[in-house]
py3Dmol code that shows the C-alpha trace and the ligand (Angstrom):
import py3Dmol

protein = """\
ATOM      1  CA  UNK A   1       0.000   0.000   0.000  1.00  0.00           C
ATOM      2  CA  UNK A   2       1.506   3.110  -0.652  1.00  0.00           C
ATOM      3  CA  UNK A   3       1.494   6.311   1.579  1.00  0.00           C
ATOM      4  CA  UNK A   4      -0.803   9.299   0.994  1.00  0.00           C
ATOM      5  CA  UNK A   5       2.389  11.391   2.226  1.00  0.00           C
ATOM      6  CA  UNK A   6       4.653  10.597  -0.441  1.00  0.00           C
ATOM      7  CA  UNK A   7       1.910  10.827  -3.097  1.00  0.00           C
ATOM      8  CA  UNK A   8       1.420  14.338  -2.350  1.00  0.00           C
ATOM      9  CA  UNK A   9       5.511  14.609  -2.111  1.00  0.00           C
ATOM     10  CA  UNK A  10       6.176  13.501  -5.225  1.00  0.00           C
ATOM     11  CA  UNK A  11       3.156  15.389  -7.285  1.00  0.00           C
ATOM     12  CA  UNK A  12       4.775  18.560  -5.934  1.00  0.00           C
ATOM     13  CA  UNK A  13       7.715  17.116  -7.220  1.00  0.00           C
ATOM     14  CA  UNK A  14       6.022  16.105 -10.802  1.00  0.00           C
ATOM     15  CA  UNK A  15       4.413  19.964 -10.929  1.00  0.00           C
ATOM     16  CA  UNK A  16       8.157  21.557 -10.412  1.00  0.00           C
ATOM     17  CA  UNK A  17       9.735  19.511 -12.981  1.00  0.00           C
ATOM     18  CA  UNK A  18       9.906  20.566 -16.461  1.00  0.00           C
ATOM     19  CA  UNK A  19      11.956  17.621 -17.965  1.00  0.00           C
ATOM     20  CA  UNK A  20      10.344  14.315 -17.050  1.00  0.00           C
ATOM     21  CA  UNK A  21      11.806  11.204 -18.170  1.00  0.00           C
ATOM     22  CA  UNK A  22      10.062   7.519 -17.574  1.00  0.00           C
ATOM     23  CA  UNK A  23      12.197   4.212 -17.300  1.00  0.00           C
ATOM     24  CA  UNK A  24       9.824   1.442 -17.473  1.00  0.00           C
ATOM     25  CA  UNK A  25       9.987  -2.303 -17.006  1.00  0.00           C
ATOM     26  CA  UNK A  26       7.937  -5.429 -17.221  1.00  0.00           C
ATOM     27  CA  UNK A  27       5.460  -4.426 -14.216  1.00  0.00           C
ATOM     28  CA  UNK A  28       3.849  -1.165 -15.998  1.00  0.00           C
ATOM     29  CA  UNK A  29       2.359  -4.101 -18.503  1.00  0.00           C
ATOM     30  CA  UNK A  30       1.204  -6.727 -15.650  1.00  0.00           C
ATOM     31  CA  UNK A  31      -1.873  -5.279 -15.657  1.00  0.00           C
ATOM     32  CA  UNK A  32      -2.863  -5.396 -19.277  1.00  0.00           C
ATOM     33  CA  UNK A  33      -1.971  -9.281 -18.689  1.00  0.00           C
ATOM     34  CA  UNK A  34       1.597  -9.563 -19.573  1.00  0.00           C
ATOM     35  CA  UNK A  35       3.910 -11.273 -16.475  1.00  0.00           C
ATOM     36  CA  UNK A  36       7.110  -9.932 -15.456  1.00  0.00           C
ATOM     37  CA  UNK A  37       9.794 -11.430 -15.114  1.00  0.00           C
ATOM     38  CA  UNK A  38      11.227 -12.106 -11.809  1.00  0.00           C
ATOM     39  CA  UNK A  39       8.007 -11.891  -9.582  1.00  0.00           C
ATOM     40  CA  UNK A  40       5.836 -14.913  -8.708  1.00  0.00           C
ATOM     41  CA  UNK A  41       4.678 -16.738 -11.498  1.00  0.00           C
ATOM     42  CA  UNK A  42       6.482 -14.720 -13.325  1.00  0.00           C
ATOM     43  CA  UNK A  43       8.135 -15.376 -16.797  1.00  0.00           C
ATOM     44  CA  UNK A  44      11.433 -16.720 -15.519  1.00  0.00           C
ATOM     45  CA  UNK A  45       9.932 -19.107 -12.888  1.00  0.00           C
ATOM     46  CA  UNK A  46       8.020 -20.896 -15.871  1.00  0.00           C
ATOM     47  CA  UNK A  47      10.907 -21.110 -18.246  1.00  0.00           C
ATOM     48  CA  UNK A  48      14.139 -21.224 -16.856  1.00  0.00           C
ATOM     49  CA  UNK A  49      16.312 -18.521 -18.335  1.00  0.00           C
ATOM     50  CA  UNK A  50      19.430 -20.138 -18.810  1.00  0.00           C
ATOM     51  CA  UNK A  51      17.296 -22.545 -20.750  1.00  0.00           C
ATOM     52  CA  UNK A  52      15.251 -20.576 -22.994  1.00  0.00           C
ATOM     53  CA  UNK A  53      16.519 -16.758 -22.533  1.00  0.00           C
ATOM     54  CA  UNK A  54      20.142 -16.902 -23.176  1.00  0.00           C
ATOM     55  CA  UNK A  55      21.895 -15.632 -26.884  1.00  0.00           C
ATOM     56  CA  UNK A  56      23.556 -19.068 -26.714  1.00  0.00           C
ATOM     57  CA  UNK A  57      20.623 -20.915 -25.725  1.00  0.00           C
ATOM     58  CA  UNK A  58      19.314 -19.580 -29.203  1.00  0.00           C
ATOM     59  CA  UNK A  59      22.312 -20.707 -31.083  1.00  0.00           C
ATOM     60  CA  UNK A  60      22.549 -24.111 -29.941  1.00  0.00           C
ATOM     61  CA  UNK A  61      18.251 -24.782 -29.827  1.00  0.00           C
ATOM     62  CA  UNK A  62      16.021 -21.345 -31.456  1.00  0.00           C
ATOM     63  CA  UNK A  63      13.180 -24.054 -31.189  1.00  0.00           C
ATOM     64  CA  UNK A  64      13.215 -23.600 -26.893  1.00  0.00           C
ATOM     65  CA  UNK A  65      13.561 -19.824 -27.153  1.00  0.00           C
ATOM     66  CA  UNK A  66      10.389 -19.613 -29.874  1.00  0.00           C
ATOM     67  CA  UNK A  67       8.147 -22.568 -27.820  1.00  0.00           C
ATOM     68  CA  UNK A  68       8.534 -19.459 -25.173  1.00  0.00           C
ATOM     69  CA  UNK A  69       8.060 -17.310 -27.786  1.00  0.00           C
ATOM     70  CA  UNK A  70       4.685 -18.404 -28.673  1.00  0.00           C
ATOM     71  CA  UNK A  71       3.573 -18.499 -25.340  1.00  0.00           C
ATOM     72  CA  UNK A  72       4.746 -14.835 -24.916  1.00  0.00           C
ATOM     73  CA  UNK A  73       2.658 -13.689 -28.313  1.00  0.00           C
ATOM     74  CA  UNK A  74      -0.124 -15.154 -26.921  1.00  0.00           C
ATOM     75  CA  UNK A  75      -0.752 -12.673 -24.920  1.00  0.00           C
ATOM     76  CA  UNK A  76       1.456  -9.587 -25.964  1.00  0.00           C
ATOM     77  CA  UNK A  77      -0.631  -9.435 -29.336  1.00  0.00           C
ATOM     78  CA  UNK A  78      -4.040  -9.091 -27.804  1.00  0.00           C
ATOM     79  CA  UNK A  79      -2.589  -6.864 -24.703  1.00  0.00           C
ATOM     80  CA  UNK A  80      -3.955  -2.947 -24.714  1.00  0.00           C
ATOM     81  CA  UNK A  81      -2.298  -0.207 -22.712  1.00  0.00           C
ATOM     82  CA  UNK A  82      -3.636   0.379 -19.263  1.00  0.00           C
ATOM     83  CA  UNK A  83      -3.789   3.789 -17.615  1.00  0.00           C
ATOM     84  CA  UNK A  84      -0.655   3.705 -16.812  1.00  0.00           C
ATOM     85  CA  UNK A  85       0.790   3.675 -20.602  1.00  0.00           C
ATOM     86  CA  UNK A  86      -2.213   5.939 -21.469  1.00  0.00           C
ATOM     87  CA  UNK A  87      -1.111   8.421 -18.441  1.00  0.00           C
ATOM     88  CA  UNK A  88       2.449   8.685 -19.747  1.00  0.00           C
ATOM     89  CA  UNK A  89       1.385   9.220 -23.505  1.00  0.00           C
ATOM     90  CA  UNK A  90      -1.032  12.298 -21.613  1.00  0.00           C
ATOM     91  CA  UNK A  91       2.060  13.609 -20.345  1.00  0.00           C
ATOM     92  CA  UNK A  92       3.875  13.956 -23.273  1.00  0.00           C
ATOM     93  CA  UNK A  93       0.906  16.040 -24.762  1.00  0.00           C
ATOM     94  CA  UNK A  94       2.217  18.529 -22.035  1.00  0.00           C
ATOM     95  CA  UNK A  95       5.660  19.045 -23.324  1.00  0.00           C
ATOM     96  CA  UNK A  96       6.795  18.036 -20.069  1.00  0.00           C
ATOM     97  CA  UNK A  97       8.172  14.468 -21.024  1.00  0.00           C
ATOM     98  CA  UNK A  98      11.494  13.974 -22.542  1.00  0.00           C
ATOM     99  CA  UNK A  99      10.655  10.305 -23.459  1.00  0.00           C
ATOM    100  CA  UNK A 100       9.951   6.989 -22.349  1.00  0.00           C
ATOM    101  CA  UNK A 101      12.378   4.444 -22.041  1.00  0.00           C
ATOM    102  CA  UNK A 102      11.783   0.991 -22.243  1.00  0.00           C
ATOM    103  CA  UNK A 103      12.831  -2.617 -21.379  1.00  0.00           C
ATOM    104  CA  UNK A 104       9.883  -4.266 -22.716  1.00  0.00           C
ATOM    105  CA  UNK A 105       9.493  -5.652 -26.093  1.00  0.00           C
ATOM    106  CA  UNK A 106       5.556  -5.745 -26.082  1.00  0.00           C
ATOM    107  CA  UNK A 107       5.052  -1.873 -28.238  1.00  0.00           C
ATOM    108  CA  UNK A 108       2.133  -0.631 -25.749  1.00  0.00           C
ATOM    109  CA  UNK A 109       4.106   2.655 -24.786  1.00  0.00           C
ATOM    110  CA  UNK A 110       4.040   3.548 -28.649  1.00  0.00           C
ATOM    111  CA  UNK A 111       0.259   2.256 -28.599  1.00  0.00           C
ATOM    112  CA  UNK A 112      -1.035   4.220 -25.850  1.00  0.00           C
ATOM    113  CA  UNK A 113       0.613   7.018 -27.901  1.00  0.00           C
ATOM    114  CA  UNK A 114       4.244   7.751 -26.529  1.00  0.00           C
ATOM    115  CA  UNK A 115       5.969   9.153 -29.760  1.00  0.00           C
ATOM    116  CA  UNK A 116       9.308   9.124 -27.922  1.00  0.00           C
ATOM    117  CA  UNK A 117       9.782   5.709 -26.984  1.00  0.00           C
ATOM    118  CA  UNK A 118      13.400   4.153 -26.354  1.00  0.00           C
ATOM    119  CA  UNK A 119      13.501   0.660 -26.949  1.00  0.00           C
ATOM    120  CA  UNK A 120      16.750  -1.101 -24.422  1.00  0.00           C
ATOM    121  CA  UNK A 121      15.782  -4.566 -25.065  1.00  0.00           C
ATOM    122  CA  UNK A 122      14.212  -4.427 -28.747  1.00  0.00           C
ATOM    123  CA  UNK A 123      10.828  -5.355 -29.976  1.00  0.00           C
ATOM    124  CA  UNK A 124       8.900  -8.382 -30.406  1.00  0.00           C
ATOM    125  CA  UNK A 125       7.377  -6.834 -33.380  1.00  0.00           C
ATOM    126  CA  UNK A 126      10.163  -7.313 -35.284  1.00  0.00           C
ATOM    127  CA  UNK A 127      12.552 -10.227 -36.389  1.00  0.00           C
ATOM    128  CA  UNK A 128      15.295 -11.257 -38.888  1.00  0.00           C
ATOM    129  CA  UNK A 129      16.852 -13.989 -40.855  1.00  0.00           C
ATOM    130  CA  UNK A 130      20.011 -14.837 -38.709  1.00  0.00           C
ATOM    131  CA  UNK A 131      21.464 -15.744 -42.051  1.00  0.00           C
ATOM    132  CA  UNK A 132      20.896 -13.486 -44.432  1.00  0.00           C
ATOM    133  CA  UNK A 133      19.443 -10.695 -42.387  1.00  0.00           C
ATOM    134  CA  UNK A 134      15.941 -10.595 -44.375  1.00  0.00           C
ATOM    135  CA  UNK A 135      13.373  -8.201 -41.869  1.00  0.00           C
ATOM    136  CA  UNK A 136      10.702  -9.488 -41.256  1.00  0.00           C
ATOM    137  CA  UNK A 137       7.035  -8.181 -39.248  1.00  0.00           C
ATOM    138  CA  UNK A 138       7.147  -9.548 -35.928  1.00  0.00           C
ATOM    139  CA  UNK A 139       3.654 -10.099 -35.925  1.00  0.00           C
ATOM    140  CA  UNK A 140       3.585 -12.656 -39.209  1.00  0.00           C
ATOM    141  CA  UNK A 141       6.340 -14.479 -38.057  1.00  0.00           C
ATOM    142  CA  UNK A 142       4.647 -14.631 -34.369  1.00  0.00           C
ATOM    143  CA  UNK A 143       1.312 -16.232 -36.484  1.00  0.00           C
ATOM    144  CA  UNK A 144       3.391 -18.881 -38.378  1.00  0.00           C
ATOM    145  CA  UNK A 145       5.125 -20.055 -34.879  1.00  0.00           C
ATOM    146  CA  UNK A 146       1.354 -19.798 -33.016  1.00  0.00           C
ATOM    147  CA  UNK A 147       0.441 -22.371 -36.151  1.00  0.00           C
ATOM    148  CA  UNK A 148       3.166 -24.392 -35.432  1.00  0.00           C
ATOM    149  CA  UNK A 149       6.384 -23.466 -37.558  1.00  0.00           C
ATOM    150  CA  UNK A 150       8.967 -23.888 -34.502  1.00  0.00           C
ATOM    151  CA  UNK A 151      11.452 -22.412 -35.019  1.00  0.00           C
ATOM    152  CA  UNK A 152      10.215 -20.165 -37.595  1.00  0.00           C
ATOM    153  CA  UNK A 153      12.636 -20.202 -41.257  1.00  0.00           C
ATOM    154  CA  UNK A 154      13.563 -17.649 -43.462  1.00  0.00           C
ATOM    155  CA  UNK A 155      11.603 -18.038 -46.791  1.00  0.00           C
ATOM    156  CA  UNK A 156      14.837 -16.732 -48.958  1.00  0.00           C
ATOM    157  CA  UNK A 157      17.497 -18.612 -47.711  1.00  0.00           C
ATOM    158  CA  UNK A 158      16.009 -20.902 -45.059  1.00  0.00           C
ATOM    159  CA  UNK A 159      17.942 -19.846 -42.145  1.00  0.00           C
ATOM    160  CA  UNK A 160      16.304 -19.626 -38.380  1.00  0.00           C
ATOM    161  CA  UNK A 161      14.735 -16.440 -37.813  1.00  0.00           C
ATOM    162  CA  UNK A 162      14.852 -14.505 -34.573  1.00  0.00           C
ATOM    163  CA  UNK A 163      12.998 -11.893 -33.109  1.00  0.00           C
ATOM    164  CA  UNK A 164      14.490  -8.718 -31.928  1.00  0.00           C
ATOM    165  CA  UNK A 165      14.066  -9.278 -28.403  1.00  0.00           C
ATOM    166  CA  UNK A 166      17.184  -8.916 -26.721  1.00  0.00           C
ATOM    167  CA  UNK A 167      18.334 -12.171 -25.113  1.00  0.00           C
ATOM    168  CA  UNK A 168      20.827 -12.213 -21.864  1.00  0.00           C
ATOM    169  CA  UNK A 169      24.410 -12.113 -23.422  1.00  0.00           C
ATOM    170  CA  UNK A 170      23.042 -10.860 -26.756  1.00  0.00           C
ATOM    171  CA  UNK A 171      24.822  -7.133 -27.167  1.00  0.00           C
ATOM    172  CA  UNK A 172      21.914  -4.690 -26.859  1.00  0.00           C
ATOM    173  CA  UNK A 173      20.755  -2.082 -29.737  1.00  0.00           C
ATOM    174  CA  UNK A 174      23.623   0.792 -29.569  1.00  0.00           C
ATOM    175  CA  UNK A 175      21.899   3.414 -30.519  1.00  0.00           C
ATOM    176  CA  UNK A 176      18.625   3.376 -28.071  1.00  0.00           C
ATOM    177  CA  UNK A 177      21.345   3.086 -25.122  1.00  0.00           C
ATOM    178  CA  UNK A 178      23.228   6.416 -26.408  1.00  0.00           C
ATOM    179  CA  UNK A 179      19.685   8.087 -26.716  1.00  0.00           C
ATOM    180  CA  UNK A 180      19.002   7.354 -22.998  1.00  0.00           C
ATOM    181  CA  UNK A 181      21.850   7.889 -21.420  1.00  0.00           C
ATOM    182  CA  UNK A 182      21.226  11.417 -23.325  1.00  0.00           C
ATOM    183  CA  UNK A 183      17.942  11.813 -21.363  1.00  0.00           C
ATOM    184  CA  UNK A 184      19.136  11.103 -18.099  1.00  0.00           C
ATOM    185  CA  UNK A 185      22.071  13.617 -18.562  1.00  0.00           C
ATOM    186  CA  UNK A 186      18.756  15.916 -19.840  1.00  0.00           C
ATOM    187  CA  UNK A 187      15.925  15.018 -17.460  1.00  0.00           C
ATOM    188  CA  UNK A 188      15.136  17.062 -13.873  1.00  0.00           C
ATOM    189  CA  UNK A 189      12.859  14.245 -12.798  1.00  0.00           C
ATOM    190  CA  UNK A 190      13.011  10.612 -13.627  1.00  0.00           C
ATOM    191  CA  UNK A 191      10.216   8.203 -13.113  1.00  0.00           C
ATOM    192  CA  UNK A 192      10.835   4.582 -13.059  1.00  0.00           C
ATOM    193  CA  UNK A 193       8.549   2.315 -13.219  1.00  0.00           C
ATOM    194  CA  UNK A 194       7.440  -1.315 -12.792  1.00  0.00           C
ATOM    195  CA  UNK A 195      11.514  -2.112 -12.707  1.00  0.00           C
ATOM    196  CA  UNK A 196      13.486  -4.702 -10.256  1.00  0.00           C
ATOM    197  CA  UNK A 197      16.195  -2.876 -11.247  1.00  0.00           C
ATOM    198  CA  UNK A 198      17.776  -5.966 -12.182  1.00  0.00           C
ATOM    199  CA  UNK A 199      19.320  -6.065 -15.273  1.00  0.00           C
ATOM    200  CA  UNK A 200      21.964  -3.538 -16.304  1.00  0.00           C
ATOM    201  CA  UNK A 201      22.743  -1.475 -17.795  1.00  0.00           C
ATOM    202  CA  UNK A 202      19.380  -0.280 -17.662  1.00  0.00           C
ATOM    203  CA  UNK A 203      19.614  -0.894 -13.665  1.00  0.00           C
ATOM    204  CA  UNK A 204      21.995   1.899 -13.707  1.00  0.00           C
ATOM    205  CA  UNK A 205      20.229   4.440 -15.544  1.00  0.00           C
ATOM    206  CA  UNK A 206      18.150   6.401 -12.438  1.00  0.00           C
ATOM    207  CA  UNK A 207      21.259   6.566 -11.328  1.00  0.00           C
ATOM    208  CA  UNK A 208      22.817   8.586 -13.829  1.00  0.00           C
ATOM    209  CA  UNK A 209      19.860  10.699 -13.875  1.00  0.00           C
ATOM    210  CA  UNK A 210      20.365  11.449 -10.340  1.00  0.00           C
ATOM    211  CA  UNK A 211      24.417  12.094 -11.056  1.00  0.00           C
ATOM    212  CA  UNK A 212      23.316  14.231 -13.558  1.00  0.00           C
ATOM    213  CA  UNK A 213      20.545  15.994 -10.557  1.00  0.00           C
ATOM    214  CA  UNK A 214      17.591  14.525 -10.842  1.00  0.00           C
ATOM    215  CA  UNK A 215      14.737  13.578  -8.460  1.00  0.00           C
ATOM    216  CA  UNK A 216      14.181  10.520  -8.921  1.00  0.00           C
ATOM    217  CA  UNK A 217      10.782   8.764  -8.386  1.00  0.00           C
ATOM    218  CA  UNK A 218      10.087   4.588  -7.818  1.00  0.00           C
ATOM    219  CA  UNK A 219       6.910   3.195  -8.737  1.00  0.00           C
ATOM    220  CA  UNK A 220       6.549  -0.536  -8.016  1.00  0.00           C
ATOM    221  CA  UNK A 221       4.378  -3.110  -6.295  1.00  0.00           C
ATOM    222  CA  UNK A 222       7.390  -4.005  -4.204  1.00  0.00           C
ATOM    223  CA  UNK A 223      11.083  -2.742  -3.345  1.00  0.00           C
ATOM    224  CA  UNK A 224      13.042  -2.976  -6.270  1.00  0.00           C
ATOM    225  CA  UNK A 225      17.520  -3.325  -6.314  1.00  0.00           C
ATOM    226  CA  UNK A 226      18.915  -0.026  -5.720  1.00  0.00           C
ATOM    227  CA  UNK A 227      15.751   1.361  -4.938  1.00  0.00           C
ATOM    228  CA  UNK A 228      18.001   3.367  -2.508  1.00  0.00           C
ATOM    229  CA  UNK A 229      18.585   5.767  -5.556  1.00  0.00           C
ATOM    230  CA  UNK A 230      14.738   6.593  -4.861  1.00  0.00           C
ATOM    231  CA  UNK A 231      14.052  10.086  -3.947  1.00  0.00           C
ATOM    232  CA  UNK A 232      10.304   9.012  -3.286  1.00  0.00           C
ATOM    233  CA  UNK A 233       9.038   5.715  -3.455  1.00  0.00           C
ATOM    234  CA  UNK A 234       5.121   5.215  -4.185  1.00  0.00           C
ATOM    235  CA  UNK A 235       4.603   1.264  -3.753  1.00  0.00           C
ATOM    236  CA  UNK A 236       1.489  -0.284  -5.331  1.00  0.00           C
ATOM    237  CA  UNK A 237       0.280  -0.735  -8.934  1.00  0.00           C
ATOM    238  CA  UNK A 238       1.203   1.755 -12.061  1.00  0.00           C
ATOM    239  CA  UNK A 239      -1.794   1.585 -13.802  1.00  0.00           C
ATOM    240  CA  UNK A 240      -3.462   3.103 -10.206  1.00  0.00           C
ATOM    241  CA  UNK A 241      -0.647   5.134  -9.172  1.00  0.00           C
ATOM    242  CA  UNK A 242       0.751   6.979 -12.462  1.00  0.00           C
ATOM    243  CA  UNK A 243      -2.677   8.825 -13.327  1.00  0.00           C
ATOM    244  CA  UNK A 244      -3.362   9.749 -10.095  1.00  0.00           C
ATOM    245  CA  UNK A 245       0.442  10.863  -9.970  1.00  0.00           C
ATOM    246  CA  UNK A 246      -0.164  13.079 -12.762  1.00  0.00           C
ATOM    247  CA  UNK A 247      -3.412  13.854 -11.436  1.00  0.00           C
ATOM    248  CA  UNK A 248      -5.735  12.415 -14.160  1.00  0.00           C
ATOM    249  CA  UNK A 249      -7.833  10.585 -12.140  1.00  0.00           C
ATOM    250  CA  UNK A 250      -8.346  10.758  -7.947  1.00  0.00           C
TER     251      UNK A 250
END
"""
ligand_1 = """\
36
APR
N 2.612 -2.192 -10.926
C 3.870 -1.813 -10.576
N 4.882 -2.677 -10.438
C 4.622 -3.981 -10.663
C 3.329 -4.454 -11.019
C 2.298 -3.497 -11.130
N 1.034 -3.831 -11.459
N 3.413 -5.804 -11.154
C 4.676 -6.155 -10.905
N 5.423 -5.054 -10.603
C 6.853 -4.959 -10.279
C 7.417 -6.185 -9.610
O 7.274 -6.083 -8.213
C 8.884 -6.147 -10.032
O 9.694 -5.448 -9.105
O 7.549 -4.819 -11.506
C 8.861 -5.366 -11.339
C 9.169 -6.214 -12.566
O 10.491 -6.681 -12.473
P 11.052 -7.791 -13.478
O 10.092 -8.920 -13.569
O 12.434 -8.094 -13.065
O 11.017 -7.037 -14.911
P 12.069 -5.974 -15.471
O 12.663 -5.168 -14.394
O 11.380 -5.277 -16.589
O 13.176 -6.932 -16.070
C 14.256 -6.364 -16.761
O 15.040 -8.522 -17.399
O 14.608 -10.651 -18.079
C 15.016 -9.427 -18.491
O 14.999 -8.552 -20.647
C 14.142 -8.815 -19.559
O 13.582 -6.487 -19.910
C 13.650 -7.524 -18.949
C 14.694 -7.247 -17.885
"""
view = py3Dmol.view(width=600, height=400)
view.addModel(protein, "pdb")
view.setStyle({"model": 0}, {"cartoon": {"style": "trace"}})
view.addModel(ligand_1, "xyz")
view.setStyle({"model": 1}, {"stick": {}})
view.zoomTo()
view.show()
């Protein structure tokens, strides 16, 4: 449950600030019925990730990584933003937000309307030939694993395709990492979101925001890792707590 008291701390804080960042993780989407990652039930508790999450998992068997795969689409493809998402993309329409970066994969910050969105850990939206680099639309290749095609082939050259979900060990997209790090050198007020905090180096971005001066604000159903870089923590769920944070609904 989180405290009235720091609510009404940390809208103060939200009214002051004229450049808000948001770093978000897998618990800003639990409640439009995607799991995280790392709490009960969660993702990694039903496939083991040394099993089905690593790059060289992949290599050796893409059919493990895509059987998780198709579990994953299941839902991400019929999930719709909750208030949360839809509270951030309000906030950009007040020229307060820098951006919104991201360690999910499941495109809801750019549905809800975020124009801004960094993306750490990719997209599941789209995938490529890891032969001869053919793109292809996340969302076809998703349908062709859900009727059966494990692990999905390239239709040029036959080689496995793989979605652009960053795997553990897999280097991460360079450009969306230089594009945050510019925010938190940018932002006066970082909000991070739905995050264990867990897996760098996006665990270690509040805290550059804070080097840099920022206030930085927690929002999570739990303490996260290095929540101690918190200014304010607001514990409970994001899609109650953000609007109400930004005042859009009481
Ligand atoms: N509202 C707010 N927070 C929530 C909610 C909710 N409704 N539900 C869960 N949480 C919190 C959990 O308490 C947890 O601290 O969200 C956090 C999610 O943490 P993780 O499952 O570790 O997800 P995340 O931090 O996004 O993981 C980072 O790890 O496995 C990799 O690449 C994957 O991007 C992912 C990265």
């Amino acid at each position: 449950m989180h405290d009235e008291n720091a609510l009404k701390q940390a809208k103060k804080l939200v009214a002051a600030a004229k450049k808000i960042s948001a770093l978000t993780g897998a618990g800003i989407s639990v409640d439009s019925g995607i799991p995280d990652f790392r709490s009960e039930g969660g993702i990694w508790e039903r496939f083991d990730p040394h099993e089905y999450g690593t790059y060289d998992a992949f290599l050796n068997d893409p059919s493990k990584f895509w059987t998780m795969g198709r579990e994953l689409a299941k839902v991400m493809l019929k999930a719709k933003p909750n208030p949360a998402h839809i509270a951030l993309a309000k906030l950009e329409q007040t020229g307060k937000l820098l951006g919104v970066i991201t360690q999910n994969i499941d495109n809801l910050h750019q549905v809800a309307g975020n124009s801004n969105v960094i993306e750490l850990h990719g997209s599941y939206l789209r995938a490529h030939c890891m032969e001869c680099k053919t793109e292809y639309v996340g969302e076809e290749v998703h349908q062709r694993v859900a009727d059966g095609e494990i692990p999905p082939r390239c239709e040029k050259c036959g080689g496995v395709l793989k979605s652009e979900a960053v795997l553990f060990g897999e280097p991460m997209p360079e450009d969306p990492m230089a594009r945050a790090v510019e925010i938190c050198n940018d932002t006066d007020l970082m909000l991070v979101i739905g995050t264990s905090l867990s897996v760098y180096p996006a665990a270690f971005l509040p805290q550059l925001a804070k080097n840099s001066g920022a206030k930085v604000i927690l929002i999570n159903l739990e303490g996260a890792n290095r929540d101690d870089v918190a200014d304010i923590i607001l514990m409970g769920k994001a899609s109650d707590l953000v609007p109400r944070l930004f005042g859009i609904s009481e």
